[in-house]
Z-matrix of the N, CA and C atoms (Angstrom, degrees):
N
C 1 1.440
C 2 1.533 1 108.52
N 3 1.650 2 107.14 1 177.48
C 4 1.992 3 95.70 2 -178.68
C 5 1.421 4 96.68 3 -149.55
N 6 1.541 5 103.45 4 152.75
C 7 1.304 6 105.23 5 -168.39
C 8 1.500 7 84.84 6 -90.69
N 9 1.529 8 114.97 7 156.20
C 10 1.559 9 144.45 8 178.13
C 11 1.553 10 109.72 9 -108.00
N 12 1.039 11 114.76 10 123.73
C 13 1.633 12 109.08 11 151.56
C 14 1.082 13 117.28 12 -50.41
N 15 1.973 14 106.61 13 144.21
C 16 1.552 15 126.03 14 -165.60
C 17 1.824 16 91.30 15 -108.35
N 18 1.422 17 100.89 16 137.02
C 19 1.529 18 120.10 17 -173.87
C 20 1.713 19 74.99 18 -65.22
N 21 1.427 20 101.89 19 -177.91
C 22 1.207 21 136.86 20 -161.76
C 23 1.968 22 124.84 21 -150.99
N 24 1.070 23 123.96 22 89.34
C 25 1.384 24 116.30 23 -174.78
C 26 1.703 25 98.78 24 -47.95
N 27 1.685 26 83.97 25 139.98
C 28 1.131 27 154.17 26 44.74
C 29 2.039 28 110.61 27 -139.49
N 30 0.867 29 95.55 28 40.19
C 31 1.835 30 131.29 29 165.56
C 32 1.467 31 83.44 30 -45.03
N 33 1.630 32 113.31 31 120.38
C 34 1.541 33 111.73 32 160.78
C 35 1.131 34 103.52 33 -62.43
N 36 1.560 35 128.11 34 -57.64
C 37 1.470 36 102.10 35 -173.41
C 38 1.539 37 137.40 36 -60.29
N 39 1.045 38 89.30 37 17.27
C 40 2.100 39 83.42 38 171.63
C 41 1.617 40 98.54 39 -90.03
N 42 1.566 41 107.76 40 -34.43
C 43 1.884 42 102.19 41 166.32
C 44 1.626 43 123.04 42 -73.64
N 45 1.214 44 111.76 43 25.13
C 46 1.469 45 94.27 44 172.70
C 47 1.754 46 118.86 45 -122.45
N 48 0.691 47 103.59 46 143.65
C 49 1.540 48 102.42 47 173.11
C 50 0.960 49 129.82 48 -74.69
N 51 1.921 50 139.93 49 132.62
C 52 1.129 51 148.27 50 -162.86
C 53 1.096 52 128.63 51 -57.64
N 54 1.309 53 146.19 52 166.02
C 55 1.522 54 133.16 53 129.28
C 56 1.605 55 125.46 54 -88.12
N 57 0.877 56 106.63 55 156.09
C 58 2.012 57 107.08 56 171.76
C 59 1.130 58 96.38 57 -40.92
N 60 1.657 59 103.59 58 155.47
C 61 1.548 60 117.82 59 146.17
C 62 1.262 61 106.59 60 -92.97
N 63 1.558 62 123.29 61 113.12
C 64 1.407 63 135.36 62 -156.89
C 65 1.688 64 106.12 63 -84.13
N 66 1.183 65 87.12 64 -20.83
C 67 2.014 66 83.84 65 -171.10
C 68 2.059 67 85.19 66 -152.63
N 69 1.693 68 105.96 67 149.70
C 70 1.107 69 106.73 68 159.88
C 71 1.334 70 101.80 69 -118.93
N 72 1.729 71 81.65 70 135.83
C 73 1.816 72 95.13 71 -172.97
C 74 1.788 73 105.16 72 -139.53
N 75 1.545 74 110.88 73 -166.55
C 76 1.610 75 108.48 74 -165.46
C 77 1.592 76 96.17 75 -64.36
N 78 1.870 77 126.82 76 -52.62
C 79 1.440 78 108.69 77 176.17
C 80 1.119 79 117.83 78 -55.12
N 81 1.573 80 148.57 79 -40.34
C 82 1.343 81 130.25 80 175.99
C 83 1.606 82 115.08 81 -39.00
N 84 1.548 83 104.04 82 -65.66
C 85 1.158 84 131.18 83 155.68
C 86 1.766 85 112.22 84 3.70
N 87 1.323 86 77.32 85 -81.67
C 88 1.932 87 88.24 86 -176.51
C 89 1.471 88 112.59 87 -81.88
N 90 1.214 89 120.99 88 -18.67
C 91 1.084 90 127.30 89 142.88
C 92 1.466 91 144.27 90 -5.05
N 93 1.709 92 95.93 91 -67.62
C 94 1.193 93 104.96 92 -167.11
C 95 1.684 94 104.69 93 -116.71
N 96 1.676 95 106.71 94 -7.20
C 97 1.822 96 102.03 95 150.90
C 98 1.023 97 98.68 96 -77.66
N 99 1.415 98 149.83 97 -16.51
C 100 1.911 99 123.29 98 174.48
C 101 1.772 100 96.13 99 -64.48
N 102 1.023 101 111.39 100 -66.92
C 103 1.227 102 109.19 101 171.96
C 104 1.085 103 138.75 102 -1.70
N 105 1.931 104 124.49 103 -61.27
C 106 0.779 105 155.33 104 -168.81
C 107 1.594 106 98.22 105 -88.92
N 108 1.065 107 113.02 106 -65.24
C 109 1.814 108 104.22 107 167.67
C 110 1.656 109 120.96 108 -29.22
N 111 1.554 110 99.20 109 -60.43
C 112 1.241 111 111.12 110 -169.48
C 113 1.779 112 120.08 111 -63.03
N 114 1.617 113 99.21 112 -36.18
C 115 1.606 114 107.20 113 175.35
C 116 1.854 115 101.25 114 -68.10
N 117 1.592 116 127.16 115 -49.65
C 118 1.262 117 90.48 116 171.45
C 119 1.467 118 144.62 117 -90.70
N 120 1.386 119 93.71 118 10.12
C 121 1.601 120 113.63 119 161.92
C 122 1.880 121 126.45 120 -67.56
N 123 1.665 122 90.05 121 -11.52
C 124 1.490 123 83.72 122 -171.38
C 125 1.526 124 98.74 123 -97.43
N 126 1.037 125 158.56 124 -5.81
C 127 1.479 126 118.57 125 -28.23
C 128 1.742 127 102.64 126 -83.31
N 129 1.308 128 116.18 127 133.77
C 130 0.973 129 130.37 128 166.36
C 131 1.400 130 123.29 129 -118.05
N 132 1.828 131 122.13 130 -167.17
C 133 1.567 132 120.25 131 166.68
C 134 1.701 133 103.84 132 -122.64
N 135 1.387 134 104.23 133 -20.65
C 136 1.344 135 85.81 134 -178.72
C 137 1.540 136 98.69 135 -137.94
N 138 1.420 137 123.20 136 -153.73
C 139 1.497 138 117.72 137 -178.29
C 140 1.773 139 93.99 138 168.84
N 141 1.262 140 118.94 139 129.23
C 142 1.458 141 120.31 140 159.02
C 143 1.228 142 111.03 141 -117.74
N 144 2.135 143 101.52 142 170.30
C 145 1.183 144 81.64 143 -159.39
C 146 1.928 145 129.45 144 -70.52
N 147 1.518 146 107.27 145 -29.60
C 148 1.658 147 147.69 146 -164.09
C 149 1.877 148 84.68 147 -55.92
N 150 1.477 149 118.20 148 -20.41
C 151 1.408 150 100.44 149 179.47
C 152 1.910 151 93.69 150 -106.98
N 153 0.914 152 145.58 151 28.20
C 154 1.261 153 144.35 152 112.19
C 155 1.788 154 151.16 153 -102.93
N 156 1.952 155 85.58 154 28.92
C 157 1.594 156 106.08 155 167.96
C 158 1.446 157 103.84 156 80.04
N 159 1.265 158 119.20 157 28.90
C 160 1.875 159 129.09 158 162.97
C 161 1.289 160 104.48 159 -134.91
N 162 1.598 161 100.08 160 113.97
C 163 1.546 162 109.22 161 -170.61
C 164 1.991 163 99.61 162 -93.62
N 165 0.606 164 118.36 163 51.95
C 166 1.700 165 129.84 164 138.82
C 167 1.148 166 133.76 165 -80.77
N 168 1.292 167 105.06 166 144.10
C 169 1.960 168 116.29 167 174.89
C 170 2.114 169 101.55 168 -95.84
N 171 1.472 170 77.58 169 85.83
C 172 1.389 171 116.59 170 161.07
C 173 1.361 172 126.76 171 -148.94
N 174 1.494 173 118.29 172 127.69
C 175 1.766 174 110.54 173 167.70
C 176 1.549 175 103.07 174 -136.75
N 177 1.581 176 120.06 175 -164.52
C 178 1.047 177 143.27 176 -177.37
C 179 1.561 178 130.03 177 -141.32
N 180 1.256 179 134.02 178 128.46
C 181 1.377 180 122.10 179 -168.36
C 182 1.518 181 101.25 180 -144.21
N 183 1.425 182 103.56 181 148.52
C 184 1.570 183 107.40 182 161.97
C 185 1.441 184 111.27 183 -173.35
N 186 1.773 185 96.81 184 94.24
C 187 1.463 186 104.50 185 -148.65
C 188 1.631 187 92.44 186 -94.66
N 189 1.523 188 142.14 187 50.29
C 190 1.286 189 158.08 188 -143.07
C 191 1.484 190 102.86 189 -149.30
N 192 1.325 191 128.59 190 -48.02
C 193 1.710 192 144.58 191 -122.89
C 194 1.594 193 81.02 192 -74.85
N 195 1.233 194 117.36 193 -47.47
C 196 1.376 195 111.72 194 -140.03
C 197 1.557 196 101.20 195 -85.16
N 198 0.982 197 115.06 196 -1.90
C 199 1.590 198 116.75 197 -170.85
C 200 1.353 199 88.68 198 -95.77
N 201 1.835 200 133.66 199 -49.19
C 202 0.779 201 117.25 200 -165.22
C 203 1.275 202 106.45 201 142.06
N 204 1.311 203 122.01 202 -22.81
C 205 1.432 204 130.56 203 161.21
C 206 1.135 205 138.98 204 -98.75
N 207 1.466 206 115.34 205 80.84
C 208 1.207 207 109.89 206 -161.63
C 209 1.540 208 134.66 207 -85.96
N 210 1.839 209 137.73 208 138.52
C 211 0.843 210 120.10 209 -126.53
C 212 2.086 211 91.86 210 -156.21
N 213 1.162 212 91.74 211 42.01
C 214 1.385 213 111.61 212 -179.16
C 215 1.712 214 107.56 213 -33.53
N 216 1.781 215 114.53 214 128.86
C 217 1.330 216 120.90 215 -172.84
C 218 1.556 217 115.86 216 -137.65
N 219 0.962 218 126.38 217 95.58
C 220 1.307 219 141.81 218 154.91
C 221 1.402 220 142.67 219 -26.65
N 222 1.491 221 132.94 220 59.72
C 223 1.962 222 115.06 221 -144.53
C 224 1.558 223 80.23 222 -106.99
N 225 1.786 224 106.75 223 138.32
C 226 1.547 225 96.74 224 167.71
C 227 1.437 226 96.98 225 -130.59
N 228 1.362 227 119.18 226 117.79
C 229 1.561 228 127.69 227 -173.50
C 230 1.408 229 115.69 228 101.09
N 231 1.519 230 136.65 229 4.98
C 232 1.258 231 130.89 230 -125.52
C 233 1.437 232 94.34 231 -78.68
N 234 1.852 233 99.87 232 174.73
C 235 1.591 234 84.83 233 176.77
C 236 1.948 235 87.47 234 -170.33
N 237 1.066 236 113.23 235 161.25
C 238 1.760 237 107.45 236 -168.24
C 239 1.738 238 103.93 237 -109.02
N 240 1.571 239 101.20 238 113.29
C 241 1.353 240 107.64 239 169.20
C 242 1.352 241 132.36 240 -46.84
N 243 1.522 242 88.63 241 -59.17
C 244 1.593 243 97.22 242 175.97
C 245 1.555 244 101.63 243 -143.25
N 246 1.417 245 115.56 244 158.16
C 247 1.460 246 124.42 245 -175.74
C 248 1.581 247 104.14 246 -119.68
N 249 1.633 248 138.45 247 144.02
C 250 0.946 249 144.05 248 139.85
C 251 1.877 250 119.34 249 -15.79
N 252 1.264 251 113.91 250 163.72
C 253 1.638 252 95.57 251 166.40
C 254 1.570 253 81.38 252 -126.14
N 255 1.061 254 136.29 253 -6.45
C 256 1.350 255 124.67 254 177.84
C 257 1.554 256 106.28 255 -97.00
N 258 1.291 257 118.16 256 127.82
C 259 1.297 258 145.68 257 -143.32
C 260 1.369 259 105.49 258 -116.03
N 261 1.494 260 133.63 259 139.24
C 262 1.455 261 138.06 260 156.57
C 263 1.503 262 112.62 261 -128.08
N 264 1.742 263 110.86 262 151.98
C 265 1.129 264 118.70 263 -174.23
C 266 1.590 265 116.78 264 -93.09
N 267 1.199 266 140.33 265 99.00
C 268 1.646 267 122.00 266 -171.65
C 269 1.648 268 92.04 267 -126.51
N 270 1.714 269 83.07 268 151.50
C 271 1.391 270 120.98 269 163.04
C 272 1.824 271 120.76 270 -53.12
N 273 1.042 272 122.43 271 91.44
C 274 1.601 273 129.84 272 -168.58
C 275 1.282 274 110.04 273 -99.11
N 276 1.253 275 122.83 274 120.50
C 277 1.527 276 120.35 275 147.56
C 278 1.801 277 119.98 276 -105.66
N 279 1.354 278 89.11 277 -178.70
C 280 1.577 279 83.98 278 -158.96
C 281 1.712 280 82.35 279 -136.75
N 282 1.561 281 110.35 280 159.17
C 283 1.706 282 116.44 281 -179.07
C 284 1.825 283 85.62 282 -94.16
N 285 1.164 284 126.67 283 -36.70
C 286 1.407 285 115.61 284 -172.61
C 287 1.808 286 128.17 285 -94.73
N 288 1.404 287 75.12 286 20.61
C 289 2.129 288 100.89 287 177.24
C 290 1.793 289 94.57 288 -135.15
N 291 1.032 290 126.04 289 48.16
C 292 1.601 291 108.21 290 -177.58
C 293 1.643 292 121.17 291 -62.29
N 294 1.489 293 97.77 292 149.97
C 295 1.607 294 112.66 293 -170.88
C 296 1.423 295 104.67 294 51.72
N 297 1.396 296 137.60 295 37.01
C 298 1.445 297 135.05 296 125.89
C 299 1.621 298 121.90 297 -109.90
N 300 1.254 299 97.37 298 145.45
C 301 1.501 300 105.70 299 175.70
C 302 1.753 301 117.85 300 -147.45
N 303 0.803 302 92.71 301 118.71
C 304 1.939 303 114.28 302 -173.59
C 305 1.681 304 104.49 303 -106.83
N 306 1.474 305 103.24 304 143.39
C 307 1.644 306 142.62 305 -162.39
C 308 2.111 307 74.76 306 -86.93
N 309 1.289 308 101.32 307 122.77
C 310 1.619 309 110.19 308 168.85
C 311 1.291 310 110.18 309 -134.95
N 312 1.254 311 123.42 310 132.81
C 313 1.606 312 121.07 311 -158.79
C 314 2.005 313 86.79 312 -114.11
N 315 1.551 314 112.78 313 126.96
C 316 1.704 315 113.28 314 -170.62
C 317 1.410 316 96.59 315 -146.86
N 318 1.254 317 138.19 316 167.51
C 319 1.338 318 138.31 317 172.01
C 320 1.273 319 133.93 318 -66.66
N 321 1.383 320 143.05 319 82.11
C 322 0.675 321 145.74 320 152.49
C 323 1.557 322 115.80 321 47.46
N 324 1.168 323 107.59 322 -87.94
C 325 1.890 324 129.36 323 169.05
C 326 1.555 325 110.12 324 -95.89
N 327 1.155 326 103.65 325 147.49
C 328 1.998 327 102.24 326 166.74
C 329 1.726 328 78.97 327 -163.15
N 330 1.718 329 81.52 328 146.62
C 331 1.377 330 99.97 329 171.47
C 332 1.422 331 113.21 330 -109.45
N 333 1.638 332 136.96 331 125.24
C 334 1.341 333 119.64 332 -157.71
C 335 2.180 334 85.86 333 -120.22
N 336 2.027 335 80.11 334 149.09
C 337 1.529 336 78.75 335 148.66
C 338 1.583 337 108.79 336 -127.12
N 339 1.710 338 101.35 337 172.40
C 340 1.269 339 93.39 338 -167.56
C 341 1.897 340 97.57 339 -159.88
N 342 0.722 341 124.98 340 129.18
C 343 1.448 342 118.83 341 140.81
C 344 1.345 343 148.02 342 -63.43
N 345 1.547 344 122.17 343 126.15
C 346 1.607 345 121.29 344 -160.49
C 347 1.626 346 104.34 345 -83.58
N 348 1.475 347 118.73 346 -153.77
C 349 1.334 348 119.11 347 -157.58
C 350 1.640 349 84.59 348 -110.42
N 351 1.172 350 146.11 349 -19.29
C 352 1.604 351 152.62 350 169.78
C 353 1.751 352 93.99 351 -60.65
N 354 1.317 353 123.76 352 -48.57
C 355 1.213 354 112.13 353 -165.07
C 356 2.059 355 103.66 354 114.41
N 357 1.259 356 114.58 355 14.83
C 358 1.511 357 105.91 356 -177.28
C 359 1.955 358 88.70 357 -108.00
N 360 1.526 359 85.26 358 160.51
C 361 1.390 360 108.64 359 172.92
C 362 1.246 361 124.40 360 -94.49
N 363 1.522 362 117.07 361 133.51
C 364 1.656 363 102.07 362 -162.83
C 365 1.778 364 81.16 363 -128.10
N 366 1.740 365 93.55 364 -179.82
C 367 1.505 366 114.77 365 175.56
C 368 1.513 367 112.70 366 179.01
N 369 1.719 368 95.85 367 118.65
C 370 1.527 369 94.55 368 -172.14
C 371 1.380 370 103.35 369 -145.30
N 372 1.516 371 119.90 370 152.65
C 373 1.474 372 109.82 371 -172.36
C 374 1.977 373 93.52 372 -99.19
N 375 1.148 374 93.47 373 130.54
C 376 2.207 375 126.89 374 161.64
C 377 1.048 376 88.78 375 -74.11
N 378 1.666 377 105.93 376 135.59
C 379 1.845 378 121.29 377 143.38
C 380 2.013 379 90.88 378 -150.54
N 381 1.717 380 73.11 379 -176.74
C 382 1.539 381 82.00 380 -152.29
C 383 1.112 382 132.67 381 74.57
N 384 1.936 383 112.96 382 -143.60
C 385 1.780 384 110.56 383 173.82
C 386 1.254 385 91.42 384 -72.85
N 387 0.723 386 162.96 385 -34.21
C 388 1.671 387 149.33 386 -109.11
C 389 1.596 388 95.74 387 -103.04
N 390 1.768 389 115.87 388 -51.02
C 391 1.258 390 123.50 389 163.31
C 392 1.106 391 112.31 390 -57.90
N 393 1.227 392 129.32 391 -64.77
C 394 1.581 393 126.38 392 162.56
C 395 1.719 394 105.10 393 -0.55
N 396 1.974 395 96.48 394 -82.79
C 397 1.537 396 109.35 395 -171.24
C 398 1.891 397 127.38 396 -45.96
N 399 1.079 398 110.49 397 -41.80
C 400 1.469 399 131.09 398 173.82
C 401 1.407 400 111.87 399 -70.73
N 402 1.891 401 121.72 400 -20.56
C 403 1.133 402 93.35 401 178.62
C 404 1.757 403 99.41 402 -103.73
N 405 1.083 404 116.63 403 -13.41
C 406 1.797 405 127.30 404 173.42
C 407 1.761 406 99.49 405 -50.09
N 408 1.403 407 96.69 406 -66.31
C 409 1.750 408 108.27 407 -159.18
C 410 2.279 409 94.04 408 -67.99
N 411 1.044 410 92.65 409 -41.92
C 412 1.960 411 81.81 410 166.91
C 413 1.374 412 133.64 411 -61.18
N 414 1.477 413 104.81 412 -24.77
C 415 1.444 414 115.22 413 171.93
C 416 1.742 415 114.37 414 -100.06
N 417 1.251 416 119.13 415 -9.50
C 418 1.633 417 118.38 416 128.86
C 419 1.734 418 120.80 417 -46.58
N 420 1.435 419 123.99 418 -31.69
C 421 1.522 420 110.37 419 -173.97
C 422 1.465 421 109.00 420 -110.12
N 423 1.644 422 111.46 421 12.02
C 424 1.334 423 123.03 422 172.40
C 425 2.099 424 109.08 423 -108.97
N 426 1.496 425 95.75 424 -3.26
C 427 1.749 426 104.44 425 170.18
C 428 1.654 427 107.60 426 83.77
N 429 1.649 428 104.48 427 21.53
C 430 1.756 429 101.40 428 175.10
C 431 1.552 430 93.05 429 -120.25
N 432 1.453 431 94.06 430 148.48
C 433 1.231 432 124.00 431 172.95
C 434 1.688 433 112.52 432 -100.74
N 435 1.683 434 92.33 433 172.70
C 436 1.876 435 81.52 434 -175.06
C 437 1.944 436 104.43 435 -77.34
N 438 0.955 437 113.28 436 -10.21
C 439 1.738 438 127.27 437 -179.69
C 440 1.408 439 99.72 438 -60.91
N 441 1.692 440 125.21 439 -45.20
C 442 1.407 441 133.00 440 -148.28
C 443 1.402 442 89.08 441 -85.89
N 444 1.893 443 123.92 442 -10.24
C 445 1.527 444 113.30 443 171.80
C 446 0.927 445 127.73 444 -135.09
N 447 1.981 446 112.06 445 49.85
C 448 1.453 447 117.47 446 165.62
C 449 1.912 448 88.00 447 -126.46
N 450 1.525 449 105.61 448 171.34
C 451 1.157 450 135.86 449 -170.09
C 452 1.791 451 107.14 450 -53.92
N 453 0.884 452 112.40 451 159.85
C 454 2.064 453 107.25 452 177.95
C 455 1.101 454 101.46 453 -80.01
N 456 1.456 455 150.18 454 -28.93
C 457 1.077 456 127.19 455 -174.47
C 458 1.803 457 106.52 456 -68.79
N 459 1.310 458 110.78 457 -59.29
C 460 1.466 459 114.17 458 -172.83
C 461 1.003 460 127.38 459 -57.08
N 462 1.599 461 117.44 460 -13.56
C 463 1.757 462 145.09 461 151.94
C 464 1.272 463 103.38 462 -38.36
N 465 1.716 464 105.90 463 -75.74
C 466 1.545 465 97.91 464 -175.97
C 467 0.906 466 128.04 465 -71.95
N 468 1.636 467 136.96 466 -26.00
C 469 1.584 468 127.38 467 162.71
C 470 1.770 469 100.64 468 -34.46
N 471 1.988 470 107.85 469 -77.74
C 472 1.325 471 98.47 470 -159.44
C 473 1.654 472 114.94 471 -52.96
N 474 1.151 473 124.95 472 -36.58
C 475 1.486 474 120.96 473 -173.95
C 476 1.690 475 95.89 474 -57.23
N 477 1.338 476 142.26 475 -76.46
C 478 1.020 477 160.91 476 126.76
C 479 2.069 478 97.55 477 35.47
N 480 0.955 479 109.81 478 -69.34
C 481 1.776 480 125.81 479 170.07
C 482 1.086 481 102.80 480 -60.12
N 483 1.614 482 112.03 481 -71.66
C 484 1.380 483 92.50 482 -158.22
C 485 1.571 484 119.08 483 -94.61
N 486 1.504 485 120.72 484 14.20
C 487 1.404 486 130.86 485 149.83
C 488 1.757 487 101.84 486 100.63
N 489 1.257 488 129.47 487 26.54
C 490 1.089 489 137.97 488 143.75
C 491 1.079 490 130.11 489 -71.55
């Protein structure tokens, strides 16, 4: 497989929204092991695709690796059943915002479904980072960034820094 360069804000395409992956086939396939290369090449936990210039609703996660257990995850189409109403605030970075990180307030729990690379349908409820991760890397294939969910003032400081 090969690692890909990760777009970079302020890249229109990190603002656009995806299309389905209409069929899984051998490019999806290889697809989404570049993916997986590339997220722990950056080193990251998660990675979609729209931040390596494939505007599909596809990403990758494996919020485990770094401890040592790694636990490689596949979502193709994903999308959140249900969300928590109790809410937490975490510290987010992004591979396509580097050396910024913004306070993002997301639900607590979300239950996602998703389709694997076989073609079966899965559904499992995220908490913790893990929810955290699935709902960051989903709002990559909906064209928001973690910027598009802090306040305008703190927008323009970071744009302002980091020259956006």
């Amino acid at each position: 497989m090969a690692v890909r360069p990760v777009l970079t804000w302020p890249d229109p395409r990190l603002s656009e929204a995806c299309a389905p992956v209409e069929a899984i086939t051998d490019d999806i396939t290889s697809l989404a092991r570049d993916m997986l290369d590339t997220m722990y090449d950056a080193p990251g936990r998660g990675l979609a695709a729209p931040q390596i210039g494939q505007m599909l609703r596809l990403f990758v996660m494996d919020v485990t690796w770094k401890e040592g257990k790694p636990d490689p995850m596949i979502f193709v189409n994903p999308h959140i059943k249900t969300a928590s109403r109790d809410l937490v605030r975490c510290e987010e970075g992004c591979l396509s915002i580097p050396d910024v990180t913004v306070g993002v307030e997301r639900p607590t729990a979300v239950t996602l479904g998703w389709t694997d690379l076989t073609g079966d349908k899965h559904s499992k409820r995220f908490t913790g980072f893990a929810a955290v991760c699935v709902q960051h890397e989903l709002d990559h294939l909906d064209g928001i960034v973690t910027l598009d969910r802090i306040d305008a003032d703190q927008r323009r400081r970071i744009e302002a820094r980091y020259g956006g």
